[in-house]
C-alpha positions as CSV (number, residue, x, y, z in Angstrom):
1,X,0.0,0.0,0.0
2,X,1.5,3.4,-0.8
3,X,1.7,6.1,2.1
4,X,-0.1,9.3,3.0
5,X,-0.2,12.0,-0.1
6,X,2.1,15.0,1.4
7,X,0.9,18.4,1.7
8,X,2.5,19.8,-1.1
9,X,1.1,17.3,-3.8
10,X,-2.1,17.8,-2.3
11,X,-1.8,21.8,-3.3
12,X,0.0,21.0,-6.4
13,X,-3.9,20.5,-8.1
14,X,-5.3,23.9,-6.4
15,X,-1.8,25.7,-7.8
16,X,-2.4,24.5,-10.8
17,X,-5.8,25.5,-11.3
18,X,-4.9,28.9,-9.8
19,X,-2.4,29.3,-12.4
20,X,-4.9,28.3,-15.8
21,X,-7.4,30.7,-13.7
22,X,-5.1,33.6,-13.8
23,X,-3.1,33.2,-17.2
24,X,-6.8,32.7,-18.7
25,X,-8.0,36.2,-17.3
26,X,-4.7,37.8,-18.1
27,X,-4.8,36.5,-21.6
28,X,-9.0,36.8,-22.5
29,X,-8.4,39.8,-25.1
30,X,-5.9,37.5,-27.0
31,X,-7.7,34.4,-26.4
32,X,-10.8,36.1,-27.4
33,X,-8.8,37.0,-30.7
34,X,-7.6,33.5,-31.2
35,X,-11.2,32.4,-30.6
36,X,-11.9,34.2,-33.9
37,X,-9.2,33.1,-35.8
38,X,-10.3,29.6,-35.3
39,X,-13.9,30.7,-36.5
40,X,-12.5,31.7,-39.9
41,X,-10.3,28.0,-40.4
42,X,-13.8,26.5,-39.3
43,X,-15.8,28.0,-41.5
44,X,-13.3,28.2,-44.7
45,X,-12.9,24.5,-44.6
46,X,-16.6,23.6,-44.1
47,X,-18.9,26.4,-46.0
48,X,-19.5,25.6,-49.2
49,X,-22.5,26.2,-51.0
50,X,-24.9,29.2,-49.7
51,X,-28.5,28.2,-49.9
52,X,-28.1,24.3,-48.4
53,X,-29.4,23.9,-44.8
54,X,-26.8,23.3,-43.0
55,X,-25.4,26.4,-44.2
56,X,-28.0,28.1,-42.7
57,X,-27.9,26.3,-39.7
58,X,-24.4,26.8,-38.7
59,X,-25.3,30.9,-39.3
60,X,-28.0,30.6,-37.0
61,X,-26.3,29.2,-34.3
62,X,-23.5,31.7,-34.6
63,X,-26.4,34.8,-34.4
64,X,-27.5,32.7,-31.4
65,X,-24.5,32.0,-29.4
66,X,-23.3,35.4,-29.9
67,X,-26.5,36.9,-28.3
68,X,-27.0,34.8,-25.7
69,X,-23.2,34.4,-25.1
70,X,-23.1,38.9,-24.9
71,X,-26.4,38.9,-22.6
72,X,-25.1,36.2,-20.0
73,X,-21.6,38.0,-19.6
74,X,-23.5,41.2,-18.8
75,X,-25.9,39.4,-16.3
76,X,-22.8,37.4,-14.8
77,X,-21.2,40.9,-14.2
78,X,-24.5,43.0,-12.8
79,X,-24.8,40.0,-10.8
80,X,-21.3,40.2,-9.4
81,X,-21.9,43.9,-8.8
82,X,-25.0,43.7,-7.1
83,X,-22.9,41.3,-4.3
84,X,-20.2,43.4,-4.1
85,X,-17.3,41.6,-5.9
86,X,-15.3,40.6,-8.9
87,X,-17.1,38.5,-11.3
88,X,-16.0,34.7,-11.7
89,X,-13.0,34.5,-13.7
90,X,-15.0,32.0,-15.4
91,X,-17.3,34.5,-16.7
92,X,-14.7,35.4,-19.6
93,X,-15.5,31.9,-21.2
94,X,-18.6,33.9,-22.6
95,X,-16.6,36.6,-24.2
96,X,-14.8,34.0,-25.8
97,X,-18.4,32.0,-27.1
98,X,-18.9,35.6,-28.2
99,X,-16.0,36.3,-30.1
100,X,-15.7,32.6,-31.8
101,X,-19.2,32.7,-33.1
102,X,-18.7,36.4,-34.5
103,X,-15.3,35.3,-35.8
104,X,-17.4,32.2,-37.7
105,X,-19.8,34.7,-39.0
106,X,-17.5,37.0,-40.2
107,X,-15.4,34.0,-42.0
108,X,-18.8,33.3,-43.7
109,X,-19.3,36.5,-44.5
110,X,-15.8,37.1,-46.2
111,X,-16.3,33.6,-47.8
112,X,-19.3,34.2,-49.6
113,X,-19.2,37.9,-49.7
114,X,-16.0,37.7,-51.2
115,X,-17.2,35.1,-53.9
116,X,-19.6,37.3,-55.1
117,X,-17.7,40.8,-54.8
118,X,-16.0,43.0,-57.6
119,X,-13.5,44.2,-55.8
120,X,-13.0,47.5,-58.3
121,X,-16.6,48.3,-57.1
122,X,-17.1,46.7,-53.0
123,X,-13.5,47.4,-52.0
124,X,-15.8,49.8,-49.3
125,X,-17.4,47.1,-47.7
126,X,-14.2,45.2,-47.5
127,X,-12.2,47.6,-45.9
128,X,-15.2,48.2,-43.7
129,X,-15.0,44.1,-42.9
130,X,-11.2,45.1,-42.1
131,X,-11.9,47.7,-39.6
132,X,-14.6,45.4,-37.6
133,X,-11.8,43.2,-37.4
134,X,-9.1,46.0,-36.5
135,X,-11.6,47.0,-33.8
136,X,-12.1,43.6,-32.3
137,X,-8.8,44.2,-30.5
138,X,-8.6,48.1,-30.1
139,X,-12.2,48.0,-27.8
140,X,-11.0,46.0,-24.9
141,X,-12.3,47.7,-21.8
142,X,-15.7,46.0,-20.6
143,X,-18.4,48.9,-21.6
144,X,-16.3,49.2,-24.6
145,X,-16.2,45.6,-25.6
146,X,-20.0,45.0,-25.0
147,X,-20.9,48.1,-27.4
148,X,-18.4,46.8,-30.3
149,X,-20.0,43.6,-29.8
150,X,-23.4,44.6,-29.7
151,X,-23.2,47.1,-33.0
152,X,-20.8,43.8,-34.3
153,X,-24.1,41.5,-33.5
154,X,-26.4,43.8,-35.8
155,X,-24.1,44.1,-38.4
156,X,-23.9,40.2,-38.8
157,X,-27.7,40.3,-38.4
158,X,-28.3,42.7,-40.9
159,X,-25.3,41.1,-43.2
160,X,-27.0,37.9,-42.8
161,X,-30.6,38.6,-43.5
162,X,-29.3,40.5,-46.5
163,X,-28.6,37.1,-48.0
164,X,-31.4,34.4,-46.1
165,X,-34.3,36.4,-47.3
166,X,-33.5,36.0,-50.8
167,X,-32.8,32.8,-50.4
168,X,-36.2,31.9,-48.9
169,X,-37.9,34.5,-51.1
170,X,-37.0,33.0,-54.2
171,X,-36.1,36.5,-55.3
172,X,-33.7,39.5,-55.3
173,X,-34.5,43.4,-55.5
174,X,-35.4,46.5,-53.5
175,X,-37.7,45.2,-51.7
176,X,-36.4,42.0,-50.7
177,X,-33.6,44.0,-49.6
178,X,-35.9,46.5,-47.5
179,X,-37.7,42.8,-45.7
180,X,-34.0,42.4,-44.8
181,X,-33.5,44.9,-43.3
182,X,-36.8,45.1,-41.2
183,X,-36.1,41.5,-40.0
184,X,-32.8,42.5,-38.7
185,X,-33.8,45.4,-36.8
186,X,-36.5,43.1,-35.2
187,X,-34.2,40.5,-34.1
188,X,-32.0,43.4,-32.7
189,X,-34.6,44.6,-30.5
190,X,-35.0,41.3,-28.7
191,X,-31.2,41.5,-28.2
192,X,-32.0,44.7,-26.9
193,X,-34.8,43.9,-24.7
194,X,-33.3,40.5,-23.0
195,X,-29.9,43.2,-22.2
196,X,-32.4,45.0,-21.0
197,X,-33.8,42.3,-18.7
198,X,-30.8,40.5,-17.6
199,X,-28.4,43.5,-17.1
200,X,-30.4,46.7,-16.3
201,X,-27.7,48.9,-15.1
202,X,-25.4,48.3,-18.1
203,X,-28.2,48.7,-20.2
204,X,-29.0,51.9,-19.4
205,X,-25.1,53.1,-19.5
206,X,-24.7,51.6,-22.9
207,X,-28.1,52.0,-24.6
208,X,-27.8,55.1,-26.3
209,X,-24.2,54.5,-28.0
210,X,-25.5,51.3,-29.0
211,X,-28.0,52.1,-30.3
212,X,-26.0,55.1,-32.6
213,X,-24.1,52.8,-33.8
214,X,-26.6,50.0,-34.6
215,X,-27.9,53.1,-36.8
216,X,-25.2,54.0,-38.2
217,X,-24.3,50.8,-39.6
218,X,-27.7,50.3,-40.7
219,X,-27.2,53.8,-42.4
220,X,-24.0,52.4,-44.0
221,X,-25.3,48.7,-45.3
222,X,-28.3,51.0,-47.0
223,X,-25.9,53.4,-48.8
224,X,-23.9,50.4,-49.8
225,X,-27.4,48.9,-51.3
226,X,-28.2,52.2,-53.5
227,X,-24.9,53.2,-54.3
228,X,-24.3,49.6,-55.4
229,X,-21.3,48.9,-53.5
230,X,-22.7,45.8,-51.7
231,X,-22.0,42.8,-53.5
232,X,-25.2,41.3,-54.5
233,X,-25.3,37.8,-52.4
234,X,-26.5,35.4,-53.1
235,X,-25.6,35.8,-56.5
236,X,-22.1,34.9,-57.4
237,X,-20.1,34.7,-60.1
238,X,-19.0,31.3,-61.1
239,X,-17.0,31.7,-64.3
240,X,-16.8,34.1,-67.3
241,X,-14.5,35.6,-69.7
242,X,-14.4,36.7,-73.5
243,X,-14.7,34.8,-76.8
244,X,-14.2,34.9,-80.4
245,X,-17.9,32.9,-80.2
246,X,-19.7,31.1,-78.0
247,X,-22.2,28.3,-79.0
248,X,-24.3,25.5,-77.3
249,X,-23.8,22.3,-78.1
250,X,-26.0,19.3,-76.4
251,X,-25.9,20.0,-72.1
252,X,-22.2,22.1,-72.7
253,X,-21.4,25.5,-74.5
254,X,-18.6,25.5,-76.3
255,X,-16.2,28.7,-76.8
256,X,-13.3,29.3,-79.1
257,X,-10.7,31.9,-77.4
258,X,-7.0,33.0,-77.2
259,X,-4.7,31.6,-74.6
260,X,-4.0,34.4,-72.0
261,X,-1.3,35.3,-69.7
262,X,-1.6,34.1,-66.4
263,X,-2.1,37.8,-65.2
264,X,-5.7,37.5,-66.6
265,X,-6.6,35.8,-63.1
266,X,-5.3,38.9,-61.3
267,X,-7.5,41.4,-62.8
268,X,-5.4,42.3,-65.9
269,X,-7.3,42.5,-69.1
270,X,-7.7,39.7,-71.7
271,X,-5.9,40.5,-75.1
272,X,-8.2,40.0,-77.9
273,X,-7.2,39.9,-81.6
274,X,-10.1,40.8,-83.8
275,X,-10.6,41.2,-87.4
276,X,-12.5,44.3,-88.7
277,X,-16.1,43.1,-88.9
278,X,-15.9,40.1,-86.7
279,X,-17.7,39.7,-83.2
280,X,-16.8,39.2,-80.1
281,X,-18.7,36.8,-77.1
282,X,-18.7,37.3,-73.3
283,X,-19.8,34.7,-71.2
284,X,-20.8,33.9,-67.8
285,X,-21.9,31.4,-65.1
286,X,-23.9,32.8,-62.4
287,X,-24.7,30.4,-59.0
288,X,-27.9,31.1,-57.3
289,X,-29.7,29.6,-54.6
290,X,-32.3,27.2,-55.8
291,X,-35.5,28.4,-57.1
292,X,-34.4,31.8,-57.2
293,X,-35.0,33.7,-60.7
294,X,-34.3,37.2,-61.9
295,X,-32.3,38.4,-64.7
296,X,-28.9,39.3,-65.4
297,X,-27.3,42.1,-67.6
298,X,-24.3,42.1,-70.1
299,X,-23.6,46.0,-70.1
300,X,-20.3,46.0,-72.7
301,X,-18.7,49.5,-72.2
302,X,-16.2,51.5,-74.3
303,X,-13.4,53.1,-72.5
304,X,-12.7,56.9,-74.6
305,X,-9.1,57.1,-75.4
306,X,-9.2,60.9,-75.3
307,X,-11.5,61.5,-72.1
308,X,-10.9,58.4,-70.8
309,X,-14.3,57.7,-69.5
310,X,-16.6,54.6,-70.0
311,X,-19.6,54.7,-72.6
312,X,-22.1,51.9,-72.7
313,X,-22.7,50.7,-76.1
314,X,-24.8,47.5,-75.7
315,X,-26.9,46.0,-72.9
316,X,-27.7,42.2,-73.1
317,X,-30.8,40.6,-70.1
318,X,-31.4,37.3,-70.2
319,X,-33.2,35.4,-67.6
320,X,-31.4,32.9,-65.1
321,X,-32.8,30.0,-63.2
322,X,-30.8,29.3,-59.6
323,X,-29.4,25.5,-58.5
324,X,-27.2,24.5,-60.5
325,X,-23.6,24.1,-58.8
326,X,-22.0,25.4,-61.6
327,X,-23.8,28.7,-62.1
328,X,-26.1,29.2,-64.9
329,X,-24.6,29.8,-68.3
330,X,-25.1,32.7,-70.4
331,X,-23.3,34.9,-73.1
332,X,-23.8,38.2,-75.3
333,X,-22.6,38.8,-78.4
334,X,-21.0,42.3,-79.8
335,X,-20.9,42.5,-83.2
336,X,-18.2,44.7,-84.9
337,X,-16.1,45.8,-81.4
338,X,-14.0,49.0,-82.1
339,X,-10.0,48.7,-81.0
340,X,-9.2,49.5,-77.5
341,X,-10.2,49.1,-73.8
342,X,-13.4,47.2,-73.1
343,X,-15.3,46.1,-70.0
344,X,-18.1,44.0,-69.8
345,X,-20.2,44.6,-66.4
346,X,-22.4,41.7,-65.1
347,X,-25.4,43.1,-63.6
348,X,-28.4,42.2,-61.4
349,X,-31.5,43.6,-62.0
350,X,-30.8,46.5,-59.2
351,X,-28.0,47.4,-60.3
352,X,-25.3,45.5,-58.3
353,X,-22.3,44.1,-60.1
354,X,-22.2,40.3,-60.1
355,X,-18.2,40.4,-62.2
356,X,-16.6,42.5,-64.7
357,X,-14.5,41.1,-67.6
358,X,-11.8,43.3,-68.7
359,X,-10.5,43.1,-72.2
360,X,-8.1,45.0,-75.1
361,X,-9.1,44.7,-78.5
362,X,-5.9,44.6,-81.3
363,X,-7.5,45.1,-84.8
364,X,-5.5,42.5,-87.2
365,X,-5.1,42.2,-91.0
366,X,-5.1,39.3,-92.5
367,X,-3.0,36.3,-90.1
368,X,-5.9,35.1,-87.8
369,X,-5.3,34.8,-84.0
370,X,-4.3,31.7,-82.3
371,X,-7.3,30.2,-81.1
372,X,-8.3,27.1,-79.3
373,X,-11.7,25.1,-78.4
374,X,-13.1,25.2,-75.0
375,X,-16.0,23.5,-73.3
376,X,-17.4,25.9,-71.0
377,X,-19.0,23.5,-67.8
């Protein structure tokens, strides 16, 4: 039989546990941070299609965690304060709950956000994405954190409802956008009201400034709508570049095109060698949920060489069907493209841009361009 435990390892375990308690509280901002972090790998490795249910489920339950994980801190704290003493150092486990399911949101976000965003035309609400995230760790005081996190909850509500309602509606627009916008405020005002309930002294220190900044951002998301900076989720853009021609054959369309630098991916435009007379196709693939329909524009602009501004010349709408993994396929045709800088917007019906293709047209003589067959899935 072994001996009597000796004092010491019997306080070994209660040091131990003393020492976890006390790196954990001096490290909650960081681990808070970290707790994001591990959102976005979740969430990039996972999320893959927008409209299937478990996508939707896994958003929901972020939008719930975080609530419920903001209002318990807050009623841990009054609750604390009411007794007279520190809160639990256990407490901060719901700042991190908070923090990981607004991190997962926010990977969402910037994963299917960034899918369906030009970033010539949204780089606004990306930088704004960048400063949310910027903020996470420059807010770290307690009445501080809890407005960021609050005005940080409505802005994933809002950013989220922006893309369910569609989804569910079957349909994009103004007013679908409005809906979206009324649903979110509602869901922030039970936020609001179970603060309200659980915490009433904080509440009524932080009200106000929460609620100015749950405006404000609502301001923002709007003037991003009608200024058409917001990308236009949950459309995205799939596939699409320029063509001598495009044609359907059978279940594929099949393209004949130039081979292009590898700078094409990063935004440079394609170089196109045309032939006086000759068209010139652009072609697209656009996912969208399932049973959503609407129609998409080919706007084909001319870029002046002398004032340097861009002219639409054409303007293509065709209807599209959502549901089909690889976007639906579609093309325009421009007969007769003058030489020089050309860009071919991809529009919803409100507006938004869904993708841009950039391209230079070289008028030849004679010699025809390299070109090579493509089937276009």
């Amino acid at each position: 039989m072994s001996g009597p435990m000796q004092p010491n390892a019997i306080s070994e375990k209660p040091r131990a546990l003393q020492g976890l308690r006390e790196g954990f509280h001096r490290y909650e901002s960081h681990l808070s941070a970290a707790a994001m972090l591990v959102g976005f790998a979740i969430d990039n490795v996972f999320f893959k299609r927008i409209d299937i249910p478990s996508t939707q489920v896994v958003f929901t339950a972020y939008i719930i965690v975080a609530a419920a994980s903001i209002v318990f801190m807050q009623f841990v704290g009054a609750r604390a304060a009411a007794a007279g003493r520190p809160p639990a150092r256990w407490h901060a486990i719901f700042s991190v709950l908070a923090q990981f399911s607004l991190g997962g949101l926010w990977s969402g976000f910037l994963i299917f956000y960034g899918r369906s965003a030009t970033l010539a035309v949204s780089w606004p609400f990306v930088a704004l994405l960048a400063a949310i995230l910027i903020g996470n760790e420059v807010f770290r005081r307690h009445l501080s954190r809890l407005i960021f996190s609050a005005v940080l909850l409505f802005f994933a509500m809002f950013s989220y409802a922006i893309f369910m309602v569609p989804i569910y509606a079957h349909a994009i627009g103004t007013f679908i956008f409005l809906i979206s916008g009324a649903i979110a405020l509602v869901l922030f005002w039970i936020f609001m009201g179970a603060l309200r309930v659980m915490s009433p002294h904080t509440y009524a220190q932080t009200r106000v400034t929460i609620i100015a900044g749950a405006a404000f951002v609502f301001a923002a998301l709007n003037a991003f709508y009608f200024l058409n900076i917001l990308p236009p989720l949950p459309l995205a853009l799939s596939d699409a570049g320029v063509y001598h021609s495009v044609k359907r054959q059978g279940g594929n369309f099949v393209a004949t095109g130039e081979p292009q630098s590898w700078r094409t991916k990063l935004g440079w435009p394609a170089i196109i060698h045309n032939a006086p007379g000759k068209p010139l196709s652009v072609y697209s693939a656009i996912f969208a949920p399932i049973k959503l329909s609407t129609e998409i524009t080919h706007r084909w602009q001319f870029r002046d060489p002398k004032t340097h501004r861009w002219s639409t010349k054409s303007a293509v709408t065709f209807p599209i069907m959502g549901g089909r993994d690889g976007g639906y396929r579609g093309y325009s045709v421009k007969g007769n493209p003058q030489a020089g800088d050309w860009r071919v917007d991809i529009e919803t019906i409100d507006g938004r841009i869904v993708g841009r293709v950039k391209f230079t047209v070289i008028p030849t003589m004679g010699t025809a361009p390299e070109t090579a067959p493509k089937i276009l899935k």
